[in-house]
C-alpha positions as CSV (number, residue, x, y, z in Angstrom):
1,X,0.3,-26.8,26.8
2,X,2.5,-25.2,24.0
3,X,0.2,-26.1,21.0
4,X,-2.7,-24.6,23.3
5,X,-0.9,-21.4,23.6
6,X,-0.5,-21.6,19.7
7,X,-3.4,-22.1,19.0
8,X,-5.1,-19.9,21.4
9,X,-2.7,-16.8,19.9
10,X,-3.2,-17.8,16.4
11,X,-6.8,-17.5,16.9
12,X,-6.2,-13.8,19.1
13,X,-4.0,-12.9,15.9
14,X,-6.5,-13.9,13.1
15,X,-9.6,-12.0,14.9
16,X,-7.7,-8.7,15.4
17,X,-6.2,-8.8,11.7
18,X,-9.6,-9.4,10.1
19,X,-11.1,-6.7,12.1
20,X,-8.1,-4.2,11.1
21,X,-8.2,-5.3,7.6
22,X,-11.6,-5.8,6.5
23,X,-13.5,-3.5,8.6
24,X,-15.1,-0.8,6.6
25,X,-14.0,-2.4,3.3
26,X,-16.5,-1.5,0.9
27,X,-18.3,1.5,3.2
28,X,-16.0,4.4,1.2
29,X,-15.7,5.1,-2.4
30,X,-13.2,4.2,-4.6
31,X,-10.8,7.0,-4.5
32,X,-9.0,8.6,-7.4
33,X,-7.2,8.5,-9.4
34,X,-5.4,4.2,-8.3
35,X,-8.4,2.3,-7.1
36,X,-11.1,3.2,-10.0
37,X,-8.2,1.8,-12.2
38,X,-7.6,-1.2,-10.9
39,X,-11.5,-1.8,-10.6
40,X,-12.4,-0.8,-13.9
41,X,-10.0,-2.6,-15.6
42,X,-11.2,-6.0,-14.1
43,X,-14.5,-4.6,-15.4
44,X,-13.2,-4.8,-18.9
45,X,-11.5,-8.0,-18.8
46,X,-14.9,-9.0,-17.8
47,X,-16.7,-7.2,-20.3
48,X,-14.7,-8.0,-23.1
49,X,-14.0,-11.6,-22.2
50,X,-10.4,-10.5,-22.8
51,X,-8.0,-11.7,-19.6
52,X,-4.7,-11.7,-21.7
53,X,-4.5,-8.0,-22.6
54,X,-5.2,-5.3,-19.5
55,X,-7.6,-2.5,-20.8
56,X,-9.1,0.5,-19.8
57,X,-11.3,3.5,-21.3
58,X,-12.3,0.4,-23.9
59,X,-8.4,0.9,-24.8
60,X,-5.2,-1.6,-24.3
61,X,-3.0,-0.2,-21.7
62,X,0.3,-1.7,-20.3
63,X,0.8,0.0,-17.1
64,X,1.1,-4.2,-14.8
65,X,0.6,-7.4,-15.4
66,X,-2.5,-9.4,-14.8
67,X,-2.7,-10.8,-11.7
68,X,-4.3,-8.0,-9.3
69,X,-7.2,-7.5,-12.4
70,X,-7.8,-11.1,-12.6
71,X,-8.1,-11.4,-8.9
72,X,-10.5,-8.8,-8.6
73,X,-12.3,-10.1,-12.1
74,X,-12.7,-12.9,-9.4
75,X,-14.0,-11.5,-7.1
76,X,-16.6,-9.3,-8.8
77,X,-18.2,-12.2,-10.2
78,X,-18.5,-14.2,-6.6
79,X,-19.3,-10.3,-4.7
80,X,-21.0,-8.3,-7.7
81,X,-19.4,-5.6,-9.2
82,X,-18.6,-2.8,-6.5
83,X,-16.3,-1.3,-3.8
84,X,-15.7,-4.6,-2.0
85,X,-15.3,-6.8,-5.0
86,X,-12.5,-3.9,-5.8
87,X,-10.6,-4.1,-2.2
88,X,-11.6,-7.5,-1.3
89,X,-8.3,-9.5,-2.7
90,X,-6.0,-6.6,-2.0
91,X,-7.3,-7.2,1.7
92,X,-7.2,-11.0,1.5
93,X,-3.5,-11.0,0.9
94,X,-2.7,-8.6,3.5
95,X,-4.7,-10.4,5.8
96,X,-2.5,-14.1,4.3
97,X,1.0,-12.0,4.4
98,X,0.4,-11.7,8.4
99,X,-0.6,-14.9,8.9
100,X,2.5,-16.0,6.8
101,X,5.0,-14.2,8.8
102,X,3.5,-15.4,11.9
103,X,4.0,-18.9,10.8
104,X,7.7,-18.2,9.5
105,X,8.7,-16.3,12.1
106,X,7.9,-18.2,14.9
107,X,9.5,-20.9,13.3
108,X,12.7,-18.7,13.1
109,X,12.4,-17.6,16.5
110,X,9.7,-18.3,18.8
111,X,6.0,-18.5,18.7
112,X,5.5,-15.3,21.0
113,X,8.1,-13.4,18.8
114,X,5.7,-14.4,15.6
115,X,2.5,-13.1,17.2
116,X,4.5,-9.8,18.2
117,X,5.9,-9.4,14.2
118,X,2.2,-10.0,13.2
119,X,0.6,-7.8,15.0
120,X,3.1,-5.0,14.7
121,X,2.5,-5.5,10.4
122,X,-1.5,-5.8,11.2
123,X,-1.4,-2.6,12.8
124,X,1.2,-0.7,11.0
125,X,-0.7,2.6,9.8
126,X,0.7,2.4,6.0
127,X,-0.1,-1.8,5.9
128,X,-3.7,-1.7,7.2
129,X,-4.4,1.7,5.3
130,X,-2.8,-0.1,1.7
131,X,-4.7,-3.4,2.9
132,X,-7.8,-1.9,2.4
133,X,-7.3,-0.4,-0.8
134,X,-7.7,-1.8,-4.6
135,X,-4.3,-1.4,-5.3
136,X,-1.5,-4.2,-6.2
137,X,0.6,-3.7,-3.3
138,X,-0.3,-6.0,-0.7
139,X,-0.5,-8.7,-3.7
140,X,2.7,-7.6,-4.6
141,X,4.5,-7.8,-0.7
142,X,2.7,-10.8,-0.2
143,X,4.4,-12.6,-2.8
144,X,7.8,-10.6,-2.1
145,X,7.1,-11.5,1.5
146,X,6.6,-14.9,0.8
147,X,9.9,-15.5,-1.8
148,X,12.4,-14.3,0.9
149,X,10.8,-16.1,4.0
150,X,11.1,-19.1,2.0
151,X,14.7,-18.1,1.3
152,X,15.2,-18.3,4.8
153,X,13.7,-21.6,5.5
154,X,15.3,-23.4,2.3
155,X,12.1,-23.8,0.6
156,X,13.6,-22.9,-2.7
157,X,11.2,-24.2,-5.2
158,X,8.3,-22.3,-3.5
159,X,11.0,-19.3,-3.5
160,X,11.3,-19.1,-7.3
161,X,7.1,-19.7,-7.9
162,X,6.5,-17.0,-5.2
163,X,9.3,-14.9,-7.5
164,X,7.2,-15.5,-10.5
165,X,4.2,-14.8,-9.2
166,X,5.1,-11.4,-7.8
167,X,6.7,-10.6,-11.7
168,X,3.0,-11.3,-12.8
169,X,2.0,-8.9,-10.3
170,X,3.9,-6.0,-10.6
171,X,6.8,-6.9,-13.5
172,X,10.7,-7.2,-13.3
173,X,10.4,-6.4,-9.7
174,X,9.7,-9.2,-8.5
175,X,12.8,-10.7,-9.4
176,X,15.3,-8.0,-8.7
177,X,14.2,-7.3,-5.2
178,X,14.2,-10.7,-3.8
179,X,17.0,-11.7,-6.1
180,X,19.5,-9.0,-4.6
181,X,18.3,-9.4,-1.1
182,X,19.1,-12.7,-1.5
183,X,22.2,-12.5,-2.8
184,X,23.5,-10.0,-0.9
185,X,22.6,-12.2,2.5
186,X,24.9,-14.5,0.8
187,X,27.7,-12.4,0.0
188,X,27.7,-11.2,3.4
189,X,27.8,-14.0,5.0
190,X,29.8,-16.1,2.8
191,X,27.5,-19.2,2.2
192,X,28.5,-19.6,-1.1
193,X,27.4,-23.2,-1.1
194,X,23.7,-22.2,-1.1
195,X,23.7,-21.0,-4.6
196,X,24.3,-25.0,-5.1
197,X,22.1,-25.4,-2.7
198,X,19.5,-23.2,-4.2
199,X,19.4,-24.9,-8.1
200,X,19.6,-22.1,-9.9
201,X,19.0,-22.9,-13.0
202,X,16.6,-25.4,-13.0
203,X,14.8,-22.7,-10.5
204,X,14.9,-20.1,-12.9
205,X,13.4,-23.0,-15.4
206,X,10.9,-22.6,-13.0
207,X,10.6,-19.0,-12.6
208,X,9.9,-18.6,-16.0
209,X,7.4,-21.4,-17.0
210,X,5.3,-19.5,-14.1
211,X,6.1,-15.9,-15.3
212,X,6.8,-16.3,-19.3
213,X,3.4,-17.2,-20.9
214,X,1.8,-14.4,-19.7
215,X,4.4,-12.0,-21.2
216,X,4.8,-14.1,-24.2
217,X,1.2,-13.8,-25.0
218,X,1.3,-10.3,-24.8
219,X,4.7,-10.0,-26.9
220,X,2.9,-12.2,-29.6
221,X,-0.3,-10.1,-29.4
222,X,1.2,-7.0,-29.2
223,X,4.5,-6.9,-30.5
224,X,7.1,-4.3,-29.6
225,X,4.6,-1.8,-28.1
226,X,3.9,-3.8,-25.2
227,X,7.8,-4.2,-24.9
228,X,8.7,-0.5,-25.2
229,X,5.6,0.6,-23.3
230,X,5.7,-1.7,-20.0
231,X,9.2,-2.7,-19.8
232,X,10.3,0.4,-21.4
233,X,8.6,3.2,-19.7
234,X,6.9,1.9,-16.6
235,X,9.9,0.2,-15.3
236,X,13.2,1.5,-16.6
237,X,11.9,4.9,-17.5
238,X,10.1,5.1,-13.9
239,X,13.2,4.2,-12.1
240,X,15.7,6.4,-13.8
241,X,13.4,9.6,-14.8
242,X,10.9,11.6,-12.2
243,X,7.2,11.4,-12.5
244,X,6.7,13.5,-9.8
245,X,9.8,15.8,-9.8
246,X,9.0,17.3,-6.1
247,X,9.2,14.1,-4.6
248,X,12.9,14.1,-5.7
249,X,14.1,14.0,-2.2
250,X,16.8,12.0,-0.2
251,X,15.1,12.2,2.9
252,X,11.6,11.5,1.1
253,X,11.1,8.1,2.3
254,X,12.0,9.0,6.5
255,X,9.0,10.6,7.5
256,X,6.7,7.9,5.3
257,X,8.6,5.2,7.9
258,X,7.6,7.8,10.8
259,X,3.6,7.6,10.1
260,X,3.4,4.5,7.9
261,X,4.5,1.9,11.0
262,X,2.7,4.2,13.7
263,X,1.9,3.4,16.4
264,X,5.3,0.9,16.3
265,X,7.4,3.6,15.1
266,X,9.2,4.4,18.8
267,X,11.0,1.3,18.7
268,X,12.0,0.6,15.7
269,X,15.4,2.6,16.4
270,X,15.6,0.3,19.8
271,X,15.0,-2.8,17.8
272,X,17.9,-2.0,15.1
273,X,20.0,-1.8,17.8
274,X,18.9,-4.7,19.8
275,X,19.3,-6.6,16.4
276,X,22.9,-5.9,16.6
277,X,23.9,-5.8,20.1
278,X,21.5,-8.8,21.7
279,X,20.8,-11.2,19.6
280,X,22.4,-14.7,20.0
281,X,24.4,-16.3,18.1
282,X,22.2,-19.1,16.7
283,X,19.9,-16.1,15.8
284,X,22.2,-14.1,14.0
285,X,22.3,-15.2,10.7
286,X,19.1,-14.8,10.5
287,X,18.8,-11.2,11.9
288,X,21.4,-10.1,9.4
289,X,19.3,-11.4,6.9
290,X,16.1,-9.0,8.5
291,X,18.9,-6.3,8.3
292,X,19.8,-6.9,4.5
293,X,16.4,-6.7,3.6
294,X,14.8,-3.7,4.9
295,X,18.2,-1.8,4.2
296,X,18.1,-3.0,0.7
297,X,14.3,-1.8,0.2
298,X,15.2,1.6,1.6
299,X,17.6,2.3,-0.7
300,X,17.2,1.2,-3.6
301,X,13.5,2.8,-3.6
302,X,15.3,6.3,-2.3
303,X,17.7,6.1,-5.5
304,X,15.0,5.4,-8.1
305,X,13.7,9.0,-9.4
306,X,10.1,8.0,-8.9
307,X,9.1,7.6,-5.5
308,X,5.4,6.7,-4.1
309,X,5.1,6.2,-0.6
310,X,4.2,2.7,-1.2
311,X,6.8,1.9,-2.9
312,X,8.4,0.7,0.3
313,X,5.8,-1.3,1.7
314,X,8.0,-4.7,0.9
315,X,10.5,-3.1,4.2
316,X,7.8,-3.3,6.6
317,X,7.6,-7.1,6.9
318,X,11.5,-6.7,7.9
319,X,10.9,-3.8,10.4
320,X,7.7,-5.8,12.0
321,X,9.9,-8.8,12.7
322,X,12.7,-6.7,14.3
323,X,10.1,-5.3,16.5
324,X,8.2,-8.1,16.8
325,X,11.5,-10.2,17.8
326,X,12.9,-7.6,20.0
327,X,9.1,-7.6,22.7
328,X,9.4,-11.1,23.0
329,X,12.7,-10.7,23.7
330,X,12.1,-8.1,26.9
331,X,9.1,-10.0,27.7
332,X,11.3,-13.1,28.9
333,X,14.2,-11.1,30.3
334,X,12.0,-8.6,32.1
335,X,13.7,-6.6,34.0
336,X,14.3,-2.3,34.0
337,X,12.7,0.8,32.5
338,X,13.1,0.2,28.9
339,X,14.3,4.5,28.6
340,X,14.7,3.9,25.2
341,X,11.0,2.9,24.4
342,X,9.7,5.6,26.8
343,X,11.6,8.3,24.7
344,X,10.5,6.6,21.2
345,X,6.8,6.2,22.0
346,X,7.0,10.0,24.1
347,X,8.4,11.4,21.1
348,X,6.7,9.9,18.2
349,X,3.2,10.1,19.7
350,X,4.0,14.0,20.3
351,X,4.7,14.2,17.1
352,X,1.5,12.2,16.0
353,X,-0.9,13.8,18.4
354,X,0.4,17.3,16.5
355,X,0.2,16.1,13.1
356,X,-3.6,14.8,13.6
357,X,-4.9,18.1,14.9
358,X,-3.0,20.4,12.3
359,X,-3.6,17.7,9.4
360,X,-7.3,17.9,10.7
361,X,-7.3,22.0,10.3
362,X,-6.4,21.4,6.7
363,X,-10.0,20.1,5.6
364,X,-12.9,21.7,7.4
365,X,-15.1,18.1,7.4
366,X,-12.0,16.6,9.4
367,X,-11.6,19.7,11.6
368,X,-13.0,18.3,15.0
369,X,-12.2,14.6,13.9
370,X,-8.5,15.2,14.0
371,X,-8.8,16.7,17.5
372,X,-10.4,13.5,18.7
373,X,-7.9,11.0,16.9
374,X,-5.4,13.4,18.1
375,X,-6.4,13.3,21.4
376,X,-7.1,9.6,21.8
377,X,-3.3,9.6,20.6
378,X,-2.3,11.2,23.5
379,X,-4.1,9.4,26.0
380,X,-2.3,6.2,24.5
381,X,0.7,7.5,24.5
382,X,0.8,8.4,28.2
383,X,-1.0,5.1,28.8
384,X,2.0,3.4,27.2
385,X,4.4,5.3,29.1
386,X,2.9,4.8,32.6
387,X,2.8,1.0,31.6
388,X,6.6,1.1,30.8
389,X,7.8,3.3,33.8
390,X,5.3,2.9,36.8
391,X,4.1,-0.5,36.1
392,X,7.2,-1.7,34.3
393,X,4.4,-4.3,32.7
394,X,6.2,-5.1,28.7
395,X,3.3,-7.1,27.7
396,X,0.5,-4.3,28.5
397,X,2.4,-1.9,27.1
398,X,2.7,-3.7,24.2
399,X,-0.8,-4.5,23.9
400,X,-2.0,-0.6,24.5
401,X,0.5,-0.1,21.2
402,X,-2.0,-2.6,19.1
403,X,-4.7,-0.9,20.6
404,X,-3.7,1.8,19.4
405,X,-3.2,0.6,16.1
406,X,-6.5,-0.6,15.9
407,X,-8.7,2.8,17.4
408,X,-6.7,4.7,14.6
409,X,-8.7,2.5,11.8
410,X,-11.8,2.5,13.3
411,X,-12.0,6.4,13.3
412,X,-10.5,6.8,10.2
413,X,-12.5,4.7,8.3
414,X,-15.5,5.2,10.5
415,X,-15.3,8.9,10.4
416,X,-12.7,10.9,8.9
417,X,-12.1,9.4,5.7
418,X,-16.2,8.8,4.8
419,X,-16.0,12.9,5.4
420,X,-13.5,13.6,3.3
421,X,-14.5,11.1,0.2
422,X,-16.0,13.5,-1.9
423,X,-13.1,15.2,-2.4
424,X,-11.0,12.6,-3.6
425,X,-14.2,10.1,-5.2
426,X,-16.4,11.4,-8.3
427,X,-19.2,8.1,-7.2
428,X,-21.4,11.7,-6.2
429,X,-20.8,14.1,-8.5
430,X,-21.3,10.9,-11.2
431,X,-24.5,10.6,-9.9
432,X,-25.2,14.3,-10.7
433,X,-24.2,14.0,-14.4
434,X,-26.2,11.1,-15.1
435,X,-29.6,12.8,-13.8
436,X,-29.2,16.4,-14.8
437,X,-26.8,16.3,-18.0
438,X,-27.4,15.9,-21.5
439,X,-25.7,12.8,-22.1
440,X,-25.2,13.6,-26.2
441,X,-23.2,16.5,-25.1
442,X,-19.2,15.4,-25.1
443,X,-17.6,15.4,-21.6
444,X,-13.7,16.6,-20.9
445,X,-12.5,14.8,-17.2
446,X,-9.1,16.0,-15.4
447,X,-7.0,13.1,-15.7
448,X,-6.9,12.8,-12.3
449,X,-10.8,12.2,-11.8
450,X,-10.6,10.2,-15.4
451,X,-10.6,6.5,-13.7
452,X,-13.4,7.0,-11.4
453,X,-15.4,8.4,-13.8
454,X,-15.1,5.9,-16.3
455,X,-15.8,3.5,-13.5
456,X,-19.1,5.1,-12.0
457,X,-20.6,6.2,-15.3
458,X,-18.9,3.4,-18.0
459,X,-18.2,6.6,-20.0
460,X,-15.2,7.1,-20.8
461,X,-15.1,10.8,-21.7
462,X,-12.2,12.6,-23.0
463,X,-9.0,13.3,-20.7
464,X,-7.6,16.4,-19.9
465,X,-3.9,17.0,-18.5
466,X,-4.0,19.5,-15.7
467,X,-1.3,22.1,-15.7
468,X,-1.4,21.7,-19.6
469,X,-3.0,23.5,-21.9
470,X,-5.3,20.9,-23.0
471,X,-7.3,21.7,-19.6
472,X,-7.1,25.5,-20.7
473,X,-8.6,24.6,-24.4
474,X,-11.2,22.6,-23.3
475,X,-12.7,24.9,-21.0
476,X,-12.4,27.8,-23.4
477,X,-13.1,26.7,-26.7
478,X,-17.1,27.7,-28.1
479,X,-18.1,23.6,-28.3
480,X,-20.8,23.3,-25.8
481,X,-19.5,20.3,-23.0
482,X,-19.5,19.6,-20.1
483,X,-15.9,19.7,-18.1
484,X,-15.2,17.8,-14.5
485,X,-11.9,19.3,-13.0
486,X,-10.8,19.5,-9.4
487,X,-11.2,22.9,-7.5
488,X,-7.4,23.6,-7.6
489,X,-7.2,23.4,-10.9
490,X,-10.3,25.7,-11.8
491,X,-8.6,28.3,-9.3
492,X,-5.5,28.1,-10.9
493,X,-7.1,28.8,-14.4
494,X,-9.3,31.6,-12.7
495,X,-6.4,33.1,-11.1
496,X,-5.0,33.5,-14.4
497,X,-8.2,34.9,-16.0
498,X,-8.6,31.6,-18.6
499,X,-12.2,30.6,-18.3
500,X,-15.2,32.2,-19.7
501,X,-18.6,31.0,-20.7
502,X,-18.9,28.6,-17.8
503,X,-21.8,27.3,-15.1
504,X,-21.4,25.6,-12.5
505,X,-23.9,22.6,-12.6
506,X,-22.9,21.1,-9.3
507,X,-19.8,21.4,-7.0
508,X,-19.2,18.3,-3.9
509,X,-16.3,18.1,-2.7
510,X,-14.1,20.5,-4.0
511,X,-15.0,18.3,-7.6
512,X,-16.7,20.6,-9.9
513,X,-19.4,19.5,-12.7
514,X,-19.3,22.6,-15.1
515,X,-21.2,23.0,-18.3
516,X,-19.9,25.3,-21.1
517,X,-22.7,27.4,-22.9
């Protein structure tokens, strides 16, 4: 009977994760300026034949490793070069780093408290959303994800290959995250006999037969430029030094955890607490471990100067399980009004419901689509709460949670995002150039727009820093061009009376074509 009810869920949980992660994959875009980069990158390796040394705009670059290019080098030549081929591994592994922690945690816990902490991830606003873009991060947390559940289960060679697979993914990282979660757990618990346990050094033997060639390659290609430039500047520089100096905020992080593990996010506070307070004792070396590692991520990706809200994506693995732990948990004690889910869920889907509808006001195409997401938000919510206080049912309520989850993709990335594409997507405005511009003519791109453009027209144009005056100069000086630049930046410069001799060849999306004559 129990390996029917696994199997059985395990087939529920792979159905609604594929749907929530692959739905709508290639229907939008590639949206500036992260995803054209990634795609047009692979692009190059391709081109060039050239899979040691990244490239992009036909020039070397250093910005990550290799791993997220080659995979989607991979999979443009099985797809064809194009949106899907660009998403599709970055939505493999979020769709592998659920089916992982499924597996791990319900061997940690119990099967129903695996298919809870899977479904809460699957459904996790900031997860699905990052799923389905061509970025490295779900690459990156599945290979983060996948060193410290192997931690966990003593599976220490696969912990050290998962280590150096995530430093091919995304650098250093990969090592210091897992590395100090892991030692921390061990500090704090004083199992000092695991670092025996653990082989260290013929692990880290390991680590770097699987991580070194690639950087060695590249240090005997490219000498102390690639050292300075990716080490240097991308990692160290990064973490001590702001690249966005308004996002230098304690508090940045709290409201990314609000919205990023919506609709989940009214009892995560519960499950923190439940952690602490209910867990058993053969359960609670593990839970401090959960503990250890989402605290861990949290901070140390407040302290470091540059923040980008998914920076903390490797937390939400941690959070899911807590969550995912604490349902099963009331499911099989059943008993009460759980007050402190009603309030969570009351509070946080207010808060939602609000933020759709104003968020929607903010962009006219999204006006009446944030109304109806908003609205569908409420209905949920109250839904939820009658299921927890009239018909005291945990499971349903549960269940109208992942629904949730799930009717918040489909109408973003059935309708409000394909809306709002064009102003964050040059694929239009490319098309524009290519049929009514003189393509001798040299072309200036905001540096925001550069990627996609390179990547929808294969020409690679000359970048221009907004809020510099390089973007001032090259819409002013007498050389006839052409100049793409975002709407707020062309107000800005018009505000301040610095552009003359311009004509607007085409505008879509707030994304204006000009020509200078």
């Amino acid at each position: 009977m129990m390996k029917r009810i696994e199997k059985g869920s395990l087939l529920v949980l792979a159905i609604i994760v594929a749907f929530n992660i692959f739905f709508g994959l290639g229907s939008i875009p590639l949206l500036d300026p992260d995803e054209p980069v990634y795609a047009e990158t692979a692009r190059e390796m391709i081109q060039f034949n050239d899979y040691l040394s990244p490239r992009i705009y036909n020039e070397y670059w250093f910005d990550k490793p290799p791993m997220y290019y080659w995979l989607v080098a991979g999979a443009m030549h099985v797809f064809g070069d194009g949106e899907f081929a660009a998403r599709f591994p970055a939505a493999m592994m979020a769709f592998l780093t659920v089916m992982m922690l499924y597996c791990s945690v319900t061997k940690l816990f119990s099967e129903w408290a695996g298919f809870w902490s899977a479904l809460v991830l699957a459904t996790s606003c900031q997860f699905f959303y990052l799923g389905k873009a061509a970025v490295t991060d779900t690459t990156l947390l599945f290979f983060l994800t996948g060193a410290l559940l192997a931690y966990i289960h003593k599976k220490y060679w696969l912990m050290y290959i998962c280590m150096a697979l995530a430093t091919v993914t995304k650098g250093p990282i990969g090592l210091v995250l897992p590395g100090a979660i892991i030692f921390l757990h061990i500090a704090c618990t004083g199992q000092w006999r695991r670092i025996l346990e653990m082989h260290c050094l013929r692990g880290m033997v390991l680590y770097l037969l699987v991580a070194g060639p690639w950087y060695y390659l590249m240090y005997q290609v490219h000498g102390m430029e690639f050292i300075d430039t990716f080490l240097g500047f991308h990692n160290i520089t990064r973490f001590t030094t702001p690249e966005h100096p308004s996002r230098v905020l304690w508090w940045y992080y709290f409201p990314v955890i609000v919205l990023g593990l919506f609709p989940w996010t009214g009892l995560l506070l519960q499950s923190i607490k439940s952690a602490f307070a209910d867990c058993r004792s053969e359960e609670m070396q593990k839970m401090i471990f959960v503990q250890i590692w989402w605290l861990f991520v949290f901070i140390f990706f407040s302290i470091s100067k540059t923040k980008l809200v998914s920076y903390i994506l490797p937390m939400f693995p941690a959070l899911a399980i807590m969550i995912g732990w604490n349902i099963a948990r009331m499911q099989k004690e059943n008993y009460g009004v759980r007050w402190s889910w009603v309030l969570g869920t009351g509070i946080m889907f207010l808060v939602l419901t609000a933020g759709w509808v104003i968020g929607g006001q903010q962009l006219p195409e999204v006006a009446f689509g944030g109304i109806v997401l908003g609205v569908v938000t409420f209905i949920l919510g109250v839904s939820i709460i009658w299921a927890l206080v009239v018909y005291r049912d945990i499971n349903f309520a549960a269940w109208l949670h992942v629904i949730t989850g799930v009717l918040t993709m489909v109408i973003a990335f059935s309708f409000l995002l394909p809306m709002v594409a064009n102003r964050f997507s040059v694929k239009e405005i490319v098309k524009v150039y290519q049929s009514k511009c003189d393509q001798q003519k040299p072309v200036y791109v905001d540096k925001f727009l550069h990627p996609g453009f390179m990547y929808y027209s294969g020409v690679p144009g000359t970048e221009v820093k907004p809020k510099t005056t390089d973007l001032t100069q090259a819409l002013n000086d007498p050389q006839q061009k052409y100049v793409l630049v975002r709407g707020l930046e062309l107000r800005r410069l018009k505000n301040q009376d610095q552009v003359q001799n311009l004509r607007e060849v085409k505008v879509i999306g707030d994304i204006y074509l000009l020509e200078k004559y």
